[in-house]
C-alpha positions in Angstrom: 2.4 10.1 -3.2 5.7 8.6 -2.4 7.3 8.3 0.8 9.4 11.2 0.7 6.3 12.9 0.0 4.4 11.6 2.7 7.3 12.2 4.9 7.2 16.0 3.9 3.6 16.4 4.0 3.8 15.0 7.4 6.5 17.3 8.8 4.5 20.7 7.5 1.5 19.2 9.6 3.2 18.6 12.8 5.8 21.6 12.4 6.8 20.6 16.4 8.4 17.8 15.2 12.1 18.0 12.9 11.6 16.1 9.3 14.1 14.1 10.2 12.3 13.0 13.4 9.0 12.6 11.1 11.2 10.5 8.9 12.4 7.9 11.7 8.9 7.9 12.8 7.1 6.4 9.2 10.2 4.7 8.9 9.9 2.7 12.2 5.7 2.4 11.2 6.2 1.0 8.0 9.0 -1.5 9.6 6.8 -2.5 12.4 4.1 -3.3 9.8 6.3 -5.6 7.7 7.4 -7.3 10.6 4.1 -8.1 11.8 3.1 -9.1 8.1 6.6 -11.0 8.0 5.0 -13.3 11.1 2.0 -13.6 9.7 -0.2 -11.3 11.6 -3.1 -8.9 10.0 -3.0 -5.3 10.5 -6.2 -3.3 10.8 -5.9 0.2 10.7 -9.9 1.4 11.5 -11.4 3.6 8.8 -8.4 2.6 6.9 -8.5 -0.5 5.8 -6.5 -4.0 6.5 -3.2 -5.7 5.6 -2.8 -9.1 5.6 -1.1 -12.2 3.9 -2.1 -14.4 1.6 -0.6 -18.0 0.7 -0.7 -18.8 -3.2 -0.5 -22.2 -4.0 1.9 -23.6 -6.4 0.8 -24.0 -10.0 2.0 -24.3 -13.8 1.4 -20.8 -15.8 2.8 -20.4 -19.4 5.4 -18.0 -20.3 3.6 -15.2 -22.7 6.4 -14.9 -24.9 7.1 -18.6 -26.0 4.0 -20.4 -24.7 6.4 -22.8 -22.7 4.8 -24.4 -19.5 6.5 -22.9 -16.1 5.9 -24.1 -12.8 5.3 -21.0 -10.5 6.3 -21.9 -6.8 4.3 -21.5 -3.9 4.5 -17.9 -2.6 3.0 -16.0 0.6 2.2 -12.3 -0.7 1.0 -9.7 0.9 -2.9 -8.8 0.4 -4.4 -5.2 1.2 -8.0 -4.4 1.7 -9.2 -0.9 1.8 -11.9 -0.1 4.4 -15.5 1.4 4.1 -14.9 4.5 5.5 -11.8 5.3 3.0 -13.7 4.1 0.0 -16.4 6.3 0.6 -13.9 9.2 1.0 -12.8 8.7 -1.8 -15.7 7.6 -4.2 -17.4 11.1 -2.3 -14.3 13.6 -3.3 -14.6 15.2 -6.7 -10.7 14.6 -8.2 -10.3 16.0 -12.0 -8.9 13.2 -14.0 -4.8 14.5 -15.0 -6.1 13.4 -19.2 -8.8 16.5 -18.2 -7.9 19.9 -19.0 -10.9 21.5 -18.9 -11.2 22.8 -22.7 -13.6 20.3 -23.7 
């Protein structure tokens, strides 16, 4: 699902609300949740699952192509977590496989 997607599927559910209202609302939700990730603080969304930053630590990597040493620079990136409740959703739901086509 992309956003425009979610932004859609959104709007049929709460036909109250305009799509473009729905739109400046997951706009401002994803933007509050960078900015809180931008300061360092971890989100929790219950059921969900949790957001949160990591620091990596600088180190030397090779380049695959040429074998060369590279130093790879310390980096903060962000980290994501997926809860109990949403794994069991989805290790519960029965989703055919798109490779499937049922003629086997």
């Amino acid at each position: 699902m992309t956003k425009s997607g979610l932004i859609e599927r959104v709007a049929e559910l709460t036909s109250h609300i305009s799509k473009k209202d729905t739109e400046i609302v997951v706009n401002r939700i994803f933007d509050s949740m960078t900015d809180a990730l931008r300061r360092g603080e971890r989100i929790e969304i219950r059921g969900f699952g949790s957001f949160q930053v990591k620091q990596r630590d600088a180190r030397e990597g090779r380049n695959p192509k040429t074998g060369e040493e590279v130093h790879i620079p310390a980096k903060r990136a962000p980290f994501f977590k997926v809860g109990k409740e949403l794994k069991e959703l989805v290790d519960a739901s029965e989703v055919e496989s798109p490779s499937h086509n049922g003629n086997d």
